[in-house]
N, CA, C and O atoms as CSV, one atom per row, in Angstrom:
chain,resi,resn,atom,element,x,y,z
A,1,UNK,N,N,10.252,15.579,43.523
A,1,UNK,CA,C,9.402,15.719,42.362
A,1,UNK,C,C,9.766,14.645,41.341
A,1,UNK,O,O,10.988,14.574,41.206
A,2,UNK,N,N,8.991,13.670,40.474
A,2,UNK,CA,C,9.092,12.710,40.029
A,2,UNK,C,C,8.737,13.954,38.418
A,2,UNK,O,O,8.211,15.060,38.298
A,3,UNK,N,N,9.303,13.072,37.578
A,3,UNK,CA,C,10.036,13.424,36.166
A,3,UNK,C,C,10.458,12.657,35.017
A,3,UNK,O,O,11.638,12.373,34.815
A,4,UNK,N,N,9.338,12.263,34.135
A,4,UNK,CA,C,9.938,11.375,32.835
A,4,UNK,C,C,10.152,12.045,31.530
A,4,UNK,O,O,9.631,13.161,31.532
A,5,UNK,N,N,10.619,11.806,30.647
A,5,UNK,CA,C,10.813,12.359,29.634
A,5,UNK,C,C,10.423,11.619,28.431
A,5,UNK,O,O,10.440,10.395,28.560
A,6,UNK,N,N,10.100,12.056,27.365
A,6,UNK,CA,C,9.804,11.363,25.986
A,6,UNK,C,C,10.496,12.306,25.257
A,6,UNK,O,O,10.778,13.490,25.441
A,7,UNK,N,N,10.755,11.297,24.166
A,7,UNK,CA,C,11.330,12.062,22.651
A,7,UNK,C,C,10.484,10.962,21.543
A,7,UNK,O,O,10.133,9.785,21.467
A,8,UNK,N,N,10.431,12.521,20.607
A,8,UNK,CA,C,9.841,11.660,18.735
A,8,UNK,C,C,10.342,12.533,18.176
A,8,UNK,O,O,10.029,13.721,18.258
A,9,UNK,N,N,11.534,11.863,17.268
A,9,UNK,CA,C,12.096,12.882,16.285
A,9,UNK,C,C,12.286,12.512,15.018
A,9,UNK,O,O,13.198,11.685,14.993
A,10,UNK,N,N,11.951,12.682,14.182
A,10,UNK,CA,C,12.143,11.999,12.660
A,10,UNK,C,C,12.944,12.717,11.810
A,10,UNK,O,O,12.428,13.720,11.318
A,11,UNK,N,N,14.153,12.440,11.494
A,11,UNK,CA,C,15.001,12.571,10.515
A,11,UNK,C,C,15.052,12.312,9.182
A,11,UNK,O,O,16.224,12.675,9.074
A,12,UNK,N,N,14.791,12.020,8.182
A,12,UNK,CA,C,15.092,11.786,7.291
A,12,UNK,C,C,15.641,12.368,6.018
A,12,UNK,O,O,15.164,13.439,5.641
A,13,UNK,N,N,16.487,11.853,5.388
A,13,UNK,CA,C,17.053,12.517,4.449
A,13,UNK,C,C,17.220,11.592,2.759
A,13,UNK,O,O,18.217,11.939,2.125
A,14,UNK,N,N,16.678,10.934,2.348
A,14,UNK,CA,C,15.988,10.606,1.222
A,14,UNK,C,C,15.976,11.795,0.335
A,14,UNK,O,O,15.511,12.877,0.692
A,15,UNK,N,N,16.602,11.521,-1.063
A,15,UNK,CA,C,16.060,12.824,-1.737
A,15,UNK,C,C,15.191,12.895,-2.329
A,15,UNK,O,O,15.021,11.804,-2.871
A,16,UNK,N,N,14.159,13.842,-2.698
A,16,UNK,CA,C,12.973,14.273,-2.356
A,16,UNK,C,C,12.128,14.231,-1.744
A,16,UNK,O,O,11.087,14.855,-1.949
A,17,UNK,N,N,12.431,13.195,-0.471
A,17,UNK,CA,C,11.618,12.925,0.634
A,17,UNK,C,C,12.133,13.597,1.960
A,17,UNK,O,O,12.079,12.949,3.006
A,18,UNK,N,N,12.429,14.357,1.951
A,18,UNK,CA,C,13.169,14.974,3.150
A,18,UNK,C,C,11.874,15.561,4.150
A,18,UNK,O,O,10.774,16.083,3.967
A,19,UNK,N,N,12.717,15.136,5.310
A,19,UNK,CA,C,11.576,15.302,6.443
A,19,UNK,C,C,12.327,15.766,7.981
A,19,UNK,O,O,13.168,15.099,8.583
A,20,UNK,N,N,11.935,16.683,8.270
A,20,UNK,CA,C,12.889,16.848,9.871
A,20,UNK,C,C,11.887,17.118,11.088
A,20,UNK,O,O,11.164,18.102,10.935
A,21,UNK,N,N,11.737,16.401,12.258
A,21,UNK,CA,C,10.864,17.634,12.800
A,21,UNK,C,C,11.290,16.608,14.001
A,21,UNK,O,O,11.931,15.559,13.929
A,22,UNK,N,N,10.645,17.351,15.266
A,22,UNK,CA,C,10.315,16.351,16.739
A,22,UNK,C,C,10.562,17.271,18.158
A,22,UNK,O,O,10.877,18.431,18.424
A,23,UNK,N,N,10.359,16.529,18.600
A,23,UNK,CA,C,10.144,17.299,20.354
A,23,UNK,C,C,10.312,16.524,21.446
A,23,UNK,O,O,10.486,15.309,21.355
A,24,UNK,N,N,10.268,17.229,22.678
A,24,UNK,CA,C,10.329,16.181,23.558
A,24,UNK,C,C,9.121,16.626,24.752
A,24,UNK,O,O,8.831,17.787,25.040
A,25,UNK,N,N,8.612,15.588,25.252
A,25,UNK,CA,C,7.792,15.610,26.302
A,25,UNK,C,C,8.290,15.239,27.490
A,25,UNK,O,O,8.971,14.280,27.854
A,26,UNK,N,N,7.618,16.595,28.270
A,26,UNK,CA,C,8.242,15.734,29.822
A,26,UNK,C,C,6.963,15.542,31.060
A,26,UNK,O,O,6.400,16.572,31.432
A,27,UNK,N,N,6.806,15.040,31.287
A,27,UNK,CA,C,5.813,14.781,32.777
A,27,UNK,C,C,6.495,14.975,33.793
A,27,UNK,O,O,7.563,14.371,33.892
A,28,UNK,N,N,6.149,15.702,34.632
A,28,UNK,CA,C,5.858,15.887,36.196
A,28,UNK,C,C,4.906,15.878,36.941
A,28,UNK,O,O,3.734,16.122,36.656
A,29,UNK,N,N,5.421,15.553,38.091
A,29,UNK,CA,C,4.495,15.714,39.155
A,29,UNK,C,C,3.848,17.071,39.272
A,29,UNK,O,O,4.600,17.976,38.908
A,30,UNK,N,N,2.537,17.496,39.723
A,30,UNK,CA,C,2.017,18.542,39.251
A,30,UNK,C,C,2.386,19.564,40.326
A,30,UNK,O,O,2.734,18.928,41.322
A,31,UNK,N,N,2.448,20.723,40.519
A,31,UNK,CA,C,2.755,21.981,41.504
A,31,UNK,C,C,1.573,21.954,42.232
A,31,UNK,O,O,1.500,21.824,43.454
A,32,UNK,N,N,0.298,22.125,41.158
A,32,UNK,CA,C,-0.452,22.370,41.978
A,32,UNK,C,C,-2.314,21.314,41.171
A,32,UNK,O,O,-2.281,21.113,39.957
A,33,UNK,N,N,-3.198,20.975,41.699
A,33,UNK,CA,C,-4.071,20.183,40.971
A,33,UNK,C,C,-5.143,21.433,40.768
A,33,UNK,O,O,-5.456,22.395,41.469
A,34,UNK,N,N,-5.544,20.955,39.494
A,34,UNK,CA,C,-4.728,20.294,38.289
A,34,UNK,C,C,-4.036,20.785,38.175
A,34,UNK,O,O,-3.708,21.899,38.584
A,35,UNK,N,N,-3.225,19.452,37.040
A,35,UNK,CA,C,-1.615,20.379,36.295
A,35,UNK,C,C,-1.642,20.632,35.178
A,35,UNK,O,O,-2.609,20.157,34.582
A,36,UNK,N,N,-0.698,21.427,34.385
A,36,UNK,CA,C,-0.675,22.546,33.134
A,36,UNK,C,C,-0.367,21.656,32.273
A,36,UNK,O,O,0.136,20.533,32.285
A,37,UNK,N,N,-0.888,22.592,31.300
A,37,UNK,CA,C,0.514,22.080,29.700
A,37,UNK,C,C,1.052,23.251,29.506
A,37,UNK,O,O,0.460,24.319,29.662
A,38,UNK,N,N,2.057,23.133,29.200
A,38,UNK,CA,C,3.609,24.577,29.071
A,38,UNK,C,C,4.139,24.138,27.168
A,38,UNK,O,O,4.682,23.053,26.957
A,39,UNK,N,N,3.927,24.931,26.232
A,39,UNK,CA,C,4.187,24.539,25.122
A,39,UNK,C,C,5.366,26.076,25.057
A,39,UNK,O,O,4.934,27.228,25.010
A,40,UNK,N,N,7.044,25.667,25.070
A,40,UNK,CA,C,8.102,26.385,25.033
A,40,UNK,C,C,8.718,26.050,23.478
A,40,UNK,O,O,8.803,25.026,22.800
A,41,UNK,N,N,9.180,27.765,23.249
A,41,UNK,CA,C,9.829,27.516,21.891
A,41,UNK,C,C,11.865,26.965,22.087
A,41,UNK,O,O,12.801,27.406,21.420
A,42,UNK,N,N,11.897,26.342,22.759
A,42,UNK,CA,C,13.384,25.938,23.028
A,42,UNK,C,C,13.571,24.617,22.315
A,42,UNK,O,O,12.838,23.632,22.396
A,43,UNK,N,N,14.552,24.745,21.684
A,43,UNK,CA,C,15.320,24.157,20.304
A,43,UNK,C,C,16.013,22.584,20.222
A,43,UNK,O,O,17.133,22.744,20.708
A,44,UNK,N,N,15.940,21.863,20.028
A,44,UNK,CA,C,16.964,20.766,20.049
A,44,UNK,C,C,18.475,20.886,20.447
A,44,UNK,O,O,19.197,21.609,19.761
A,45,UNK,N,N,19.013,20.176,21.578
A,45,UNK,CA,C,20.050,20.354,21.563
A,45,UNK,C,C,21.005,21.967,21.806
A,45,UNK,O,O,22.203,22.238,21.730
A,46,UNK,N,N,19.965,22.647,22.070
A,46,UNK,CA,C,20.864,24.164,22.034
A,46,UNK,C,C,20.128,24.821,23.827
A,46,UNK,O,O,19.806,24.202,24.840
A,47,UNK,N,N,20.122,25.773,23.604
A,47,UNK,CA,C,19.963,26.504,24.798
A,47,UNK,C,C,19.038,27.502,23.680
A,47,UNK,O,O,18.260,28.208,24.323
A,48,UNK,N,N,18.953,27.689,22.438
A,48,UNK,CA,C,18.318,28.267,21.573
A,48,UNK,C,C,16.795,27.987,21.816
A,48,UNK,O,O,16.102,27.111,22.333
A,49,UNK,N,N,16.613,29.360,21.079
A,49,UNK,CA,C,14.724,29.447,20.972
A,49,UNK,C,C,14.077,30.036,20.127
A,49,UNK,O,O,14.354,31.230,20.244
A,50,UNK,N,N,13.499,29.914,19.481
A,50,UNK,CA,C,12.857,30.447,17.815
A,50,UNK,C,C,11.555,30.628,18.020
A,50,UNK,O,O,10.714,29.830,18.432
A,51,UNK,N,N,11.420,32.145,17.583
A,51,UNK,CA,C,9.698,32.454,17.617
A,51,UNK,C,C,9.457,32.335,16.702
A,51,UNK,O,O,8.960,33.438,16.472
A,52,UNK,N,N,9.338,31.435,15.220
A,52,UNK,CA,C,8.264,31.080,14.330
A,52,UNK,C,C,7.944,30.024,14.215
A,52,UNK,O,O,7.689,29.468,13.147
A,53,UNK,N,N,7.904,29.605,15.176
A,53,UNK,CA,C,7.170,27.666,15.003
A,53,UNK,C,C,5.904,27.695,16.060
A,53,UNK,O,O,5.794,26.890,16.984
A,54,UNK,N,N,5.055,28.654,15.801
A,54,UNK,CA,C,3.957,28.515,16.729
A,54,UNK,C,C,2.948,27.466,16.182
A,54,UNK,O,O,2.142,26.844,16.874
A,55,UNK,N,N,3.143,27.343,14.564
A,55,UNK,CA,C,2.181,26.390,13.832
A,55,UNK,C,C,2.290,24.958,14.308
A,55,UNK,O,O,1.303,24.422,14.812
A,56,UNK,N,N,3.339,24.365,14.187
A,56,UNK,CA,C,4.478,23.492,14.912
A,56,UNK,C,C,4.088,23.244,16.177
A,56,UNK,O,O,3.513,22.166,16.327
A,57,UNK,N,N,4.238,23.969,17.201
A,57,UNK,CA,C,3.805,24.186,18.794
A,57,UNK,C,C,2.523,23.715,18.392
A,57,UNK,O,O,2.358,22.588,18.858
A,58,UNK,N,N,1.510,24.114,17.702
A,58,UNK,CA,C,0.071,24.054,17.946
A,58,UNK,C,C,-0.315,22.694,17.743
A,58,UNK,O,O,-0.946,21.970,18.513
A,59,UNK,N,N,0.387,22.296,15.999
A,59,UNK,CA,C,0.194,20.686,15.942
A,59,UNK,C,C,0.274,19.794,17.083
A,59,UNK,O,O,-0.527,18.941,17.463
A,60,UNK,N,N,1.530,20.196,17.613
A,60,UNK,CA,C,2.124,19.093,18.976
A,60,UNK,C,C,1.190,19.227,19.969
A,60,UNK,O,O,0.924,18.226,20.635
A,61,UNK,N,N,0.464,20.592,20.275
A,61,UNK,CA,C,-0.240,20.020,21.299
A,61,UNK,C,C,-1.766,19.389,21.102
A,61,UNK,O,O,-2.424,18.790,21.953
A,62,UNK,N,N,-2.184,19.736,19.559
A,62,UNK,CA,C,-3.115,19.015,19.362
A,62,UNK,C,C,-2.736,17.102,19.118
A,62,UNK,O,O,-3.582,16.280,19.471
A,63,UNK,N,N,-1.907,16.827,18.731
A,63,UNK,CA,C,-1.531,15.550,19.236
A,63,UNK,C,C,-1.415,15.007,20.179
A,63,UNK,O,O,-1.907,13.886,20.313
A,64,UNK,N,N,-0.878,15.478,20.938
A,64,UNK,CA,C,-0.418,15.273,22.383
A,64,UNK,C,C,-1.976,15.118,23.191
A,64,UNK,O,O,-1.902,14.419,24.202
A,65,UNK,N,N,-3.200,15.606,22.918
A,65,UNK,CA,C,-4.587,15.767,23.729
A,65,UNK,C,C,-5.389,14.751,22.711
A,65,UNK,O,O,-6.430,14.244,23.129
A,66,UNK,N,N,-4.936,14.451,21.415
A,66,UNK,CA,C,-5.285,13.167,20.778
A,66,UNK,C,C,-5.224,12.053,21.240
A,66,UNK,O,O,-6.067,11.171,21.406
A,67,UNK,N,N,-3.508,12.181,21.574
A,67,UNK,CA,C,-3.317,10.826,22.177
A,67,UNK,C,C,-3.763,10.355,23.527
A,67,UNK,O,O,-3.863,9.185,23.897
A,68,UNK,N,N,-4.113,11.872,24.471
A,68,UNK,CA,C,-4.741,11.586,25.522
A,68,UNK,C,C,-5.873,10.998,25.483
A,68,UNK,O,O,-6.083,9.942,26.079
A,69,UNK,N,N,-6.803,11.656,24.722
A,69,UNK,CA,C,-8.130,11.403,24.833
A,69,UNK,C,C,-8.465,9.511,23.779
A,69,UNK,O,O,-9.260,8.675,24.207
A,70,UNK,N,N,-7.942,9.391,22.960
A,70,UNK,CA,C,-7.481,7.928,22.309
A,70,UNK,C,C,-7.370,6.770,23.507
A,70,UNK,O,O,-8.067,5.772,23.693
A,71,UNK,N,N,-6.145,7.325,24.296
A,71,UNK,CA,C,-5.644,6.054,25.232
A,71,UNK,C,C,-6.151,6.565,26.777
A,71,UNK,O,O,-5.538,5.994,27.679
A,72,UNK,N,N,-7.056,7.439,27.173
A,72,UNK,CA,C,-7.857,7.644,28.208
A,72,UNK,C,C,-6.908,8.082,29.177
A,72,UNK,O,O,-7.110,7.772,30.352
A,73,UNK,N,N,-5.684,8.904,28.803
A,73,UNK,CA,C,-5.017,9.473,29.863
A,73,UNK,C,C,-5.500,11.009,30.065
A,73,UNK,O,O,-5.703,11.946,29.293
A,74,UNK,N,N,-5.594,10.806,31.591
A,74,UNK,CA,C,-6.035,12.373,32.472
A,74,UNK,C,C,-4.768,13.231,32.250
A,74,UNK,O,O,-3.896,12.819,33.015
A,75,UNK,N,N,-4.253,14.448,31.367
A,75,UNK,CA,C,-3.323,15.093,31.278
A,75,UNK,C,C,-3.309,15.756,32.832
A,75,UNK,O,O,-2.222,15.714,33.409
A,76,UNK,N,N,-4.429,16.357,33.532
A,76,UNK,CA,C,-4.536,17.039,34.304
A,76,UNK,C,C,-3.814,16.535,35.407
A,76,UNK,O,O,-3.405,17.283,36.294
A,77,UNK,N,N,-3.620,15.235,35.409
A,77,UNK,CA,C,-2.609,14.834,36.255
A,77,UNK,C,C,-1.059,14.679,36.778
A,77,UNK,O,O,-0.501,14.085,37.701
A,78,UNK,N,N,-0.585,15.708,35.472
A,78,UNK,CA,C,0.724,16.357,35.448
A,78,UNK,C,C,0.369,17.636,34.961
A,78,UNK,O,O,-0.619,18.266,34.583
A,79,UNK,N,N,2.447,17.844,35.245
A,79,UNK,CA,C,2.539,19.349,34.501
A,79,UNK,C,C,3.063,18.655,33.422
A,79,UNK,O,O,3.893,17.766,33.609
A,80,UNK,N,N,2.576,19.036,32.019
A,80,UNK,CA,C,3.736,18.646,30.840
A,80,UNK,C,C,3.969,19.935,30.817
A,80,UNK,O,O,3.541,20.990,31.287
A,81,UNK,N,N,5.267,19.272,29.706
A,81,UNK,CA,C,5.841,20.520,29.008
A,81,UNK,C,C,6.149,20.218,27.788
A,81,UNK,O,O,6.441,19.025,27.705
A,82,UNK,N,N,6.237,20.992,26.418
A,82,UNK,CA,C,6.289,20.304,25.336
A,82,UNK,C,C,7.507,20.949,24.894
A,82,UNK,O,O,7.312,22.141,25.132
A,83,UNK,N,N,8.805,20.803,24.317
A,83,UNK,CA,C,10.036,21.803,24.104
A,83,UNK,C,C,10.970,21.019,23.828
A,83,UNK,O,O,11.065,19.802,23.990
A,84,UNK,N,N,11.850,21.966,23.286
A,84,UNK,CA,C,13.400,21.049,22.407
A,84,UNK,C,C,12.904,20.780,21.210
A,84,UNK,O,O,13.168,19.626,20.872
A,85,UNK,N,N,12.294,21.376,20.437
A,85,UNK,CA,C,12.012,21.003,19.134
A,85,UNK,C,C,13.075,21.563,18.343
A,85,UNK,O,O,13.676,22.633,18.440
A,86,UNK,N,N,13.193,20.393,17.362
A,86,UNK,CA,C,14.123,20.185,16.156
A,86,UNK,C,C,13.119,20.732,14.912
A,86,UNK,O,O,12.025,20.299,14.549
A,87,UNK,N,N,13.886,21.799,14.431
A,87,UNK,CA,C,13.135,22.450,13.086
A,87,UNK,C,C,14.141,22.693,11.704
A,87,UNK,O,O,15.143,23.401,11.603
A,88,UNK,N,N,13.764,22.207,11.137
A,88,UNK,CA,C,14.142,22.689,9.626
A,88,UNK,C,C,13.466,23.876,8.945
A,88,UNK,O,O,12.309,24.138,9.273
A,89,UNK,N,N,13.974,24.482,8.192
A,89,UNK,CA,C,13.682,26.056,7.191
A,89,UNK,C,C,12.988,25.071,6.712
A,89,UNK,O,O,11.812,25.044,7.077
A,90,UNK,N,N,13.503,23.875,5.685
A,90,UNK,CA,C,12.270,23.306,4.801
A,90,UNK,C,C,12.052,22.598,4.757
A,90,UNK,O,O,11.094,22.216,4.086
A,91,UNK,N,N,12.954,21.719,5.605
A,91,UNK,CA,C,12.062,20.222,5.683
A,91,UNK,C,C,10.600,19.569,6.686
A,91,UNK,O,O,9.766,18.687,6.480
A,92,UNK,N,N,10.859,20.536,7.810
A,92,UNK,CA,C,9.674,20.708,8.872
A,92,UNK,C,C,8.515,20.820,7.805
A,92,UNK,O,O,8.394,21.276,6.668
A,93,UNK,N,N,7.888,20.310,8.542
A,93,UNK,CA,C,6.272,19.979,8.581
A,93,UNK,C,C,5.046,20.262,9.778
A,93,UNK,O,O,5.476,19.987,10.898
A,94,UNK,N,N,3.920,20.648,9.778
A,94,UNK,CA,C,3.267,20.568,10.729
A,94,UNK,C,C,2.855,19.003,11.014
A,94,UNK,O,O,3.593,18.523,11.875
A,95,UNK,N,N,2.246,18.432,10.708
A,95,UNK,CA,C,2.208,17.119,10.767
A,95,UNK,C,C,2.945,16.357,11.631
A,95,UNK,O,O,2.458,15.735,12.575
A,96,UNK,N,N,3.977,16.382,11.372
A,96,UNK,CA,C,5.328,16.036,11.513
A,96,UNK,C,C,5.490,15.847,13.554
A,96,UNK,O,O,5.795,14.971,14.363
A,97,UNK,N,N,5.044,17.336,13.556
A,97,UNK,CA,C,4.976,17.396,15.093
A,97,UNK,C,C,3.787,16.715,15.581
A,97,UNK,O,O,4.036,15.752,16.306
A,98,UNK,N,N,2.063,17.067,15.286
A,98,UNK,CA,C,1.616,16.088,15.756
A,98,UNK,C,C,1.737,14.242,15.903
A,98,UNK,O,O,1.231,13.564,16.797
A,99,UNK,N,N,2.385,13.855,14.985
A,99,UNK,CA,C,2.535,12.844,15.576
A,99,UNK,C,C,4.088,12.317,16.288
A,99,UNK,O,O,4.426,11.212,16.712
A,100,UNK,N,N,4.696,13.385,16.221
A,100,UNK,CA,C,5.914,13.400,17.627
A,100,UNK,C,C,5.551,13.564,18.489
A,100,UNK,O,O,6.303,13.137,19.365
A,101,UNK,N,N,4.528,14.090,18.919
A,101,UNK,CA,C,4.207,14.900,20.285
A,101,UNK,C,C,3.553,13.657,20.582
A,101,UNK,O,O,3.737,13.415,21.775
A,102,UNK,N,N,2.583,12.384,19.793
A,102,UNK,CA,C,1.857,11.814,20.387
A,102,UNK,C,C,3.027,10.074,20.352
A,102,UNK,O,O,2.629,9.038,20.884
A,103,UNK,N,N,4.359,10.178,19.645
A,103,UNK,CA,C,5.412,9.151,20.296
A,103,UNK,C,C,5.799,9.882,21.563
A,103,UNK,O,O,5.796,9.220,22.601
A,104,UNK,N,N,6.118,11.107,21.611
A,104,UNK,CA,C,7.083,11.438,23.047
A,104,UNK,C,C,6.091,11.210,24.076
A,104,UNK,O,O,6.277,10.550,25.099
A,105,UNK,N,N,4.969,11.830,23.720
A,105,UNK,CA,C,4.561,11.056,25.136
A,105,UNK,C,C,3.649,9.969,25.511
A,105,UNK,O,O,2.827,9.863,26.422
A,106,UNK,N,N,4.080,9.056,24.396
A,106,UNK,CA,C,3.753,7.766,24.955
A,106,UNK,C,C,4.828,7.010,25.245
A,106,UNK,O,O,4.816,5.866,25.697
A,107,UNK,N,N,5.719,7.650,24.985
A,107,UNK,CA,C,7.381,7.238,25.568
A,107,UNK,C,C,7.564,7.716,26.905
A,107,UNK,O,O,8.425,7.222,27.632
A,108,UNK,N,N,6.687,8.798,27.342
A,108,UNK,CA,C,7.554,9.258,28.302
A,108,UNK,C,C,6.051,8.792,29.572
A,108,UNK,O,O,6.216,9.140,30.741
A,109,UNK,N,N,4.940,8.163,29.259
A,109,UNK,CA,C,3.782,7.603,30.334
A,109,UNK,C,C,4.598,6.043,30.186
A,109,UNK,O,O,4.585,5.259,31.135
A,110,UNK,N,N,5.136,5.790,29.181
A,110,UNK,CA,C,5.858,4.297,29.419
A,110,UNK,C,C,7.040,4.501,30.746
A,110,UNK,O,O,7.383,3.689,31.606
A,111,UNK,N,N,7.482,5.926,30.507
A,111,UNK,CA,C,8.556,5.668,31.782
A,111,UNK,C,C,7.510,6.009,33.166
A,111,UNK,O,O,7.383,5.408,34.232
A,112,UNK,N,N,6.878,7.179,32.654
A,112,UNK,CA,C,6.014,7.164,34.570
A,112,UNK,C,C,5.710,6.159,35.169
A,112,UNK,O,O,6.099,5.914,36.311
A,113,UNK,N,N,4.800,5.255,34.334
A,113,UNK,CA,C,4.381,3.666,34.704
A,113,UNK,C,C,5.164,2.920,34.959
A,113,UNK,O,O,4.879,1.894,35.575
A,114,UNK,N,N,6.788,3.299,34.435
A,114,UNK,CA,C,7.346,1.804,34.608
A,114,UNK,C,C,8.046,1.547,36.216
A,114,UNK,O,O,8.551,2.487,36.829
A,115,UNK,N,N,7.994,0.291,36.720
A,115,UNK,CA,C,8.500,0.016,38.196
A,115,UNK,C,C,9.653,-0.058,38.102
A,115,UNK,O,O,10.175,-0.370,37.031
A,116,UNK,N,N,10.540,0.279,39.482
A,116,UNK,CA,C,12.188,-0.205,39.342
A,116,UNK,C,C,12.448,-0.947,39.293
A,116,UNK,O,O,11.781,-1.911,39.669
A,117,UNK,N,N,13.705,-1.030,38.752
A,117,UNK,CA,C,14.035,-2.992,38.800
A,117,UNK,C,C,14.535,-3.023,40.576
A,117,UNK,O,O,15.081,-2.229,41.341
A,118,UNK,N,N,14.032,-4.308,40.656
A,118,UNK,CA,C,14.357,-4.679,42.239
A,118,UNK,C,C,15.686,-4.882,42.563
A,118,UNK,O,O,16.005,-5.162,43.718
């Protein structure tokens, strides 16, 4: 089974500009055609999982079908999965995630596409 990954995570800490948010995308090869989107509440860095970021979840995947439909990629041609999100109490944003969701996975169709080195 073939497997890339993307990350978009934005940090910042500026004061009064504080900003935290991001996720990671992964592509696979699909189980079965077509393939899914899987939007999981599992956390940055932890084995953790938080049920109040469904707003969050929702942005990302409306980005994520932005960026599909923008740069003419068939999602149906994997399984994604959208998960590992990094959340702040107050610095998170919805926003924030849609346009992480639409770096991770243009980070992570840069790795499907890319050839091995010889």
């Amino acid at each position: 089974m073939r497997r890339a990954i993307g990350a978009g995570y934005l940090i910042q800490q500026s004061p009064g500009a504080e900003m935290v948010g991001g996720l990671e995308v992964v592509l696979r090869s699909p189980r079965s055609v077509p393939g899914g989107i899987r939007v999981t509440n599992t956390l940055w860095q932890s084995e953790g999982t938080r049920e109040d970021i469904a707003e969050y979840q929702s942005q990302a995947l409306a980005g994520l079908k932005a960026y599909a439909e923008e740069h003419n990629v068939d999602l149906t041609q994997f399984d994604v999965e959208l998960c590992r999100f990094v959340v702040h109490d107050v610095d998170s944003m919805p926003k924030l995630y849609f346009l992480a969701a639409q770096n991770a996975l243009e980070c992570a169709l840069n790795m499907w596409n890319r050839k091995p080195p010889a």
